[in-house]
DOKOLDO-237926 format. One line per field, with one value per atom (N, C-alpha, C): x, y, z; atom name; residue number from 1. Coordinates in steps of 0.05 Angstrom, whole numbers, plus 5000, padded with zeros to 4 digits. Layout:
px	(X / ...)
py	(Y / ...)
pz	(Z / ...)
atom	(CA / ...)
nr	(NUM / ...)
//
This chain:
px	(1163 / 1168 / 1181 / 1200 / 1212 / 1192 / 1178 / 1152 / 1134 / 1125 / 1108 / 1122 / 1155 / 1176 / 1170 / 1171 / 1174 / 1156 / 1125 / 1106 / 1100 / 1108 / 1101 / 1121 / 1144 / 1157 / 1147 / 1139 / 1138 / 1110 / 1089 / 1065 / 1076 / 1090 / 1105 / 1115 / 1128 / 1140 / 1129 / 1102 / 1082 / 1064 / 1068 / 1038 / 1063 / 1082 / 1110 / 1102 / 1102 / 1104 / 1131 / 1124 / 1160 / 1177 / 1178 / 1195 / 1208 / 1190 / 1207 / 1217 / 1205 / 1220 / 1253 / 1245 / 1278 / 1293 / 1283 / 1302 / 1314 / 1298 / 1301 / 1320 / 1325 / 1352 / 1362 / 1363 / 1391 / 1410 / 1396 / 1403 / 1435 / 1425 / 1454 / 1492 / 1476 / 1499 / 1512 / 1543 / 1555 / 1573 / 1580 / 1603 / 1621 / 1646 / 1678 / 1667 / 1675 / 1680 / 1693 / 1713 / 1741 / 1760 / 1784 / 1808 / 1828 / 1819 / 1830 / 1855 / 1871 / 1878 / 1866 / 1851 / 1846 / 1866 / 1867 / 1890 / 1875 / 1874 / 1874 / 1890 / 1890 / 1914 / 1900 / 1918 / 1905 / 1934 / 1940 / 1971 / 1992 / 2011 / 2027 / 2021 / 2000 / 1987 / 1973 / 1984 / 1964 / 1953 / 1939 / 1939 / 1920 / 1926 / 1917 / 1910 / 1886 / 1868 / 1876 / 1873 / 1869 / 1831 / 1828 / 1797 / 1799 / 1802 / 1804 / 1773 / 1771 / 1740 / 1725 / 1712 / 1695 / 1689 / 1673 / 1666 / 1671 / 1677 / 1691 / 1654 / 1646 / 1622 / 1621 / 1605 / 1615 / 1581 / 1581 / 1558 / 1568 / 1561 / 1576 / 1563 / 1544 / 1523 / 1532 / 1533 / 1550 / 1579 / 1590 / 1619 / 1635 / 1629 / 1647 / 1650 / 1669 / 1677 / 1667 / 1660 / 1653 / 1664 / 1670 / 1676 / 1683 / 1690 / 1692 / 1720 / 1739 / 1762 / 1768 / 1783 / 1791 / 1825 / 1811 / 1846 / 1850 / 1875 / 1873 / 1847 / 1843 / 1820 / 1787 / 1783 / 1760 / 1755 / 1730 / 1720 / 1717 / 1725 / 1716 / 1716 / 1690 / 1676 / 1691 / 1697 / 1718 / 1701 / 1700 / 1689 / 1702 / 1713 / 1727 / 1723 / 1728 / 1716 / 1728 / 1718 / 1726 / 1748 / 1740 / 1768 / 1793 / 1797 / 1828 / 1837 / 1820 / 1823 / 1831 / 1846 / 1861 / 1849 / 1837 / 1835 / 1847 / 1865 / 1877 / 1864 / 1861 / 1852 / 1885 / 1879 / 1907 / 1899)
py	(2037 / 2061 / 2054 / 2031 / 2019 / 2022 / 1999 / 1991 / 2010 / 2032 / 2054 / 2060 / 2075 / 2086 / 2069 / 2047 / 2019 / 2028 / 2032 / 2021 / 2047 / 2069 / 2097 / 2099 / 2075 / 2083 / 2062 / 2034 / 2023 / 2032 / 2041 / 2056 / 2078 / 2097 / 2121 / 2116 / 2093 / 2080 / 2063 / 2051 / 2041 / 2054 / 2088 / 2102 / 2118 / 2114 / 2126 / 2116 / 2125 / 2125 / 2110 / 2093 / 2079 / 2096 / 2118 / 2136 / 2143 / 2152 / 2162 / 2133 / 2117 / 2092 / 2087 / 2086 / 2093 / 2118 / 2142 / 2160 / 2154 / 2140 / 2132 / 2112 / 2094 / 2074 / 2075 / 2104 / 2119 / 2129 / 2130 / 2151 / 2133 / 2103 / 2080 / 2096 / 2109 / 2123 / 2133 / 2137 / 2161 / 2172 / 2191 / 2203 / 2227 / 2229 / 2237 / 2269 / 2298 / 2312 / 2326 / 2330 / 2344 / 2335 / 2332 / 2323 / 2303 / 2272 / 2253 / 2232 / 2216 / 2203 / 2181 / 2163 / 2129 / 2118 / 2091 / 2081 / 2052 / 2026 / 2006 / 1988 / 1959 / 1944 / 1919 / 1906 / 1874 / 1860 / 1847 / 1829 / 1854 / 1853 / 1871 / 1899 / 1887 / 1914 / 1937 / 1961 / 1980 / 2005 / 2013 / 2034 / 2049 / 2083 / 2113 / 2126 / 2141 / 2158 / 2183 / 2214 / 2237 / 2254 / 2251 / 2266 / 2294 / 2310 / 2338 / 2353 / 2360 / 2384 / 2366 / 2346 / 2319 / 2307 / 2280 / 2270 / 2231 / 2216 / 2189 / 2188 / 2168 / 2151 / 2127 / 2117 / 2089 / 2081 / 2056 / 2040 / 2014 / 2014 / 1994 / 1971 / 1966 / 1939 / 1933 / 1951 / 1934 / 1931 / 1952 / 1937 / 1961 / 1979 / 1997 / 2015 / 2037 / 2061 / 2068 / 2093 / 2098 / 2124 / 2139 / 2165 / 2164 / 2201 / 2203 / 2226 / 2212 / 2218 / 2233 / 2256 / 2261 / 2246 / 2240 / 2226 / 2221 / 2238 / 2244 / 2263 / 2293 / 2299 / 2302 / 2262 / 2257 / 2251 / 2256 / 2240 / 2212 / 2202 / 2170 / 2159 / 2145 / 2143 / 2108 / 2105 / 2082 / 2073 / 2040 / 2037 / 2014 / 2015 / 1995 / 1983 / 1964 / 1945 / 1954 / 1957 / 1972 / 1967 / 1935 / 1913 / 1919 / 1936 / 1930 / 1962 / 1975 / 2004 / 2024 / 2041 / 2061 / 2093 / 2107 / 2128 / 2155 / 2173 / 2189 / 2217 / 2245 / 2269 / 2282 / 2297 / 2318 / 2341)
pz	(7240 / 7225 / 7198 / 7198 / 7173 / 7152 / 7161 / 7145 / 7131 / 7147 / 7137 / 7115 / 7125 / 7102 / 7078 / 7076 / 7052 / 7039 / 7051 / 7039 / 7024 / 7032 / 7020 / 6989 / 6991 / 6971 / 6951 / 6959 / 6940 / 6917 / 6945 / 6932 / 6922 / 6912 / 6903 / 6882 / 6879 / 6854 / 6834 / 6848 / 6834 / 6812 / 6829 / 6818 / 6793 / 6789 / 6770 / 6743 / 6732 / 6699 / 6700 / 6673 / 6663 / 6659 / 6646 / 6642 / 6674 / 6686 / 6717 / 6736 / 6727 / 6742 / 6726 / 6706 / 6691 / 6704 / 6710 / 6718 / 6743 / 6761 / 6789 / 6790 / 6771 / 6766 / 6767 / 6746 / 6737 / 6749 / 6774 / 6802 / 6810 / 6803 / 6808 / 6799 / 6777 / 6758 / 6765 / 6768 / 6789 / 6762 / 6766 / 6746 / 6756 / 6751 / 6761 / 6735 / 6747 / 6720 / 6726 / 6709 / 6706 / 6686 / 6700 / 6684 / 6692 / 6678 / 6690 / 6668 / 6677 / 6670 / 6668 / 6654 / 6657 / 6635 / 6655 / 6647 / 6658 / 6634 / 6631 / 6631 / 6647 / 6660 / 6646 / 6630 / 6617 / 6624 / 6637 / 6639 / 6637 / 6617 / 6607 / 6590 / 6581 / 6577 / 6587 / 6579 / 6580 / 6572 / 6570 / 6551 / 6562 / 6560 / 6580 / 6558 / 6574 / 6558 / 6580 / 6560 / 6585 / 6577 / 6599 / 6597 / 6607 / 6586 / 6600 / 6600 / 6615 / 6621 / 6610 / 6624 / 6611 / 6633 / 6627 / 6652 / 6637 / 6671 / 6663 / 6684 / 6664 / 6681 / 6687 / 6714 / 6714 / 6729 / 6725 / 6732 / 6741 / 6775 / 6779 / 6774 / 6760 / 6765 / 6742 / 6723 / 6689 / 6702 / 6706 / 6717 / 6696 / 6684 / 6665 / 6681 / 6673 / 6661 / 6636 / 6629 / 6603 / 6607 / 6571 / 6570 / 6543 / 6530 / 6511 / 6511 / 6490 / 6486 / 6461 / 6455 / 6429 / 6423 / 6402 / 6397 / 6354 / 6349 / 6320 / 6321 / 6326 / 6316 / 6319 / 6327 / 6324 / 6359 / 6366 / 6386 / 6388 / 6413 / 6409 / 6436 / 6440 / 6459 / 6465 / 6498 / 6502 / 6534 / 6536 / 6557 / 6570 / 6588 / 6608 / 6628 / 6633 / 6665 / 6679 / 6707 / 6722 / 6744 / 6741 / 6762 / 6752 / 6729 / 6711 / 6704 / 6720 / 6711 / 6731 / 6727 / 6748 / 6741 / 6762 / 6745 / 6765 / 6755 / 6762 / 6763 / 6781 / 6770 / 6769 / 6749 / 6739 / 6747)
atom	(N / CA / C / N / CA / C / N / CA / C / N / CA / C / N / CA / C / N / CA / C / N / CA / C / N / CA / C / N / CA / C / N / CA / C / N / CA / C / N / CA / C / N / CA / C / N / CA / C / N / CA / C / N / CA / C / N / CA / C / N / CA / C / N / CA / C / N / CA / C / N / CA / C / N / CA / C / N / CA / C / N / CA / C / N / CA / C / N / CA / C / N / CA / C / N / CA / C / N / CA / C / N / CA / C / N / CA / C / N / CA / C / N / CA / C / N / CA / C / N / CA / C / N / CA / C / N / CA / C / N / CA / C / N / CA / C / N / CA / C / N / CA / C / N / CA / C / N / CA / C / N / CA / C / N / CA / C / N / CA / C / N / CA / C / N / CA / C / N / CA / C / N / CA / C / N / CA / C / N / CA / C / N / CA / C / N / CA / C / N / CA / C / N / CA / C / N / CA / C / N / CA / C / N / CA / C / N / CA / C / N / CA / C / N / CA / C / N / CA / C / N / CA / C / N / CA / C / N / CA / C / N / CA / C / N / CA / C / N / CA / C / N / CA / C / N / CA / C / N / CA / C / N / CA / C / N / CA / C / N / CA / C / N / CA / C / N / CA / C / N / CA / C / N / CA / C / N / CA / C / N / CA / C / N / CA / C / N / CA / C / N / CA / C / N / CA / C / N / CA / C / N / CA / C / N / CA / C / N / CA / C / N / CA / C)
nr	(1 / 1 / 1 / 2 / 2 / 2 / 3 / 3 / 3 / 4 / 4 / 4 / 5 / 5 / 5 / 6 / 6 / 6 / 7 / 7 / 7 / 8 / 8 / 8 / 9 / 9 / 9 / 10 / 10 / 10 / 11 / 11 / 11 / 12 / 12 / 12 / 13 / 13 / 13 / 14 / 14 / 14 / 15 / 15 / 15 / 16 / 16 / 16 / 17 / 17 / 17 / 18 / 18 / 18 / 19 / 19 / 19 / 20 / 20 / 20 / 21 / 21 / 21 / 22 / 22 / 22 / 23 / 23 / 23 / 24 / 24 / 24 / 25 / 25 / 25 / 26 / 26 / 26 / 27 / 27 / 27 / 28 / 28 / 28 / 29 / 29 / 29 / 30 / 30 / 30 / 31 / 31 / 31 / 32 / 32 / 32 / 33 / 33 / 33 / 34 / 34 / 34 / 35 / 35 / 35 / 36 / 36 / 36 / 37 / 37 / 37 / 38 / 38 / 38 / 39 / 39 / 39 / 40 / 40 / 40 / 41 / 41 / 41 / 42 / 42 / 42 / 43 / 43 / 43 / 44 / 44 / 44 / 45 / 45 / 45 / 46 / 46 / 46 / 47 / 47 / 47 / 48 / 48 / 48 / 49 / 49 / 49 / 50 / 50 / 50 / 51 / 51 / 51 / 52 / 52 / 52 / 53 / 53 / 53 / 54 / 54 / 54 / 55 / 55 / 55 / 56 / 56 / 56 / 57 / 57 / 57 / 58 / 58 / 58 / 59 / 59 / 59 / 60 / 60 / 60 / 61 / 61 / 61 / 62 / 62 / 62 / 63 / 63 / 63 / 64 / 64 / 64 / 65 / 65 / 65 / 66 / 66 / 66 / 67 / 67 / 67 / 68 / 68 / 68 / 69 / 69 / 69 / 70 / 70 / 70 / 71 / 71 / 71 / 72 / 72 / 72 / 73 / 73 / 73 / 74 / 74 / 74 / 75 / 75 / 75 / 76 / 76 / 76 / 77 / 77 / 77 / 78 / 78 / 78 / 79 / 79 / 79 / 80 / 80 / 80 / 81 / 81 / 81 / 82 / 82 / 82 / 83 / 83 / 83 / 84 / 84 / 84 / 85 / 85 / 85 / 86 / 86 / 86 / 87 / 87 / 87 / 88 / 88 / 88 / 89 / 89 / 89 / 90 / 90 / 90)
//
């Protein structure tokens, strides 16, 4: 029964356009949305971002966090490894 399952997907994924094989990758992607604290740990350092009504994304195969922060004003988009990173919901 494995096997049948296998073979229906790899033939399914075969007959996929590049575009939908990209979406199907994508699926790897997970992402947090709300209102968080991340907070980055290097030795003694560290330094916290707050994500309010936003979303912190992460991909674990690159190894980040990603997200976009206002700070002074402007938006600014900040991405962190994930072994060194704490992330809090408020």
């Amino acid at each position: 029964m494995r096997y049948i399952v296998l073979i229906i997907i790899t033939f399914v994924l075969s007959a996929c356009s590049e575009e939908q094989q990209n979406k199907f990758s994508r699926l790897g992607v997970s992402w947090m949305e709300g209102d968080y604290r991340v907070s980055f740990y290097e030795g003694e350092h560290k330094k916290s971002w707050t994500v309010l009504d936003s979303k912190v994304t992460s991909e674990s195969q690159k190894g980040y966090y990603y997200f976009w922060v206002k700070e002074n004003g402007k938006k600014k988009y900040v991405q962190v490894p994930i072994e060194r990173t704490i992330i809090e919901e408020i």
